[in-house]
C-alpha positions, 0 to 999 in steps of 0.5 A: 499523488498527494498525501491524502491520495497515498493515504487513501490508496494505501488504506484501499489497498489494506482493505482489499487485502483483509478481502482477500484473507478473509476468502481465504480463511473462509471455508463455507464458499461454494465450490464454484467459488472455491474452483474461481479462486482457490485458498493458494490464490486468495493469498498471492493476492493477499500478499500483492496487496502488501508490496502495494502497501510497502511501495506506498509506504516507500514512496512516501518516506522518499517524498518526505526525505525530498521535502526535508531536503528541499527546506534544508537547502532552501534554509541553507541557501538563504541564510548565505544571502 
């Protein structure tokens, strides 16, 4: 996954939780909604929307610390040549 592609997935993944804390909070549904998915539901999946976005987040900190480390290691192994 490229960075567009994480950048992509994480604002996806923002969206569809603002979806789902919007049903949330939205107290005009019908009742058929209401029983489909409940207030309590609508914010499990809110909040699984955001461990997606933290994992997002934490896989791109751990690819720029690879990267940095990779230049580091190539600045250092050729400066020894």
């Amino acid at each position: 996954m490229n960075d567009t592609a994480l950048f992509l997935a994480a604002q996806e993944t923002a969206q569809r939780r603002g979806r789902w804390l919007e049903r949330a909070a939205d107290t005009t549904r019908s009742a058929q909604s209401l029983a489909e998915f409940p207030r309590r539901r609508c914010l499990a999946l809110a909040r699984k929307c955001e461990t997606h976005i933290v994992d997002l987040a934490i896989l791109a900190e751990l690819r720029c610390e690879r990267e940095a480390l990779g230049i580091a290691v190539a600045l250092t192994a050729g400066g020894a040549s």
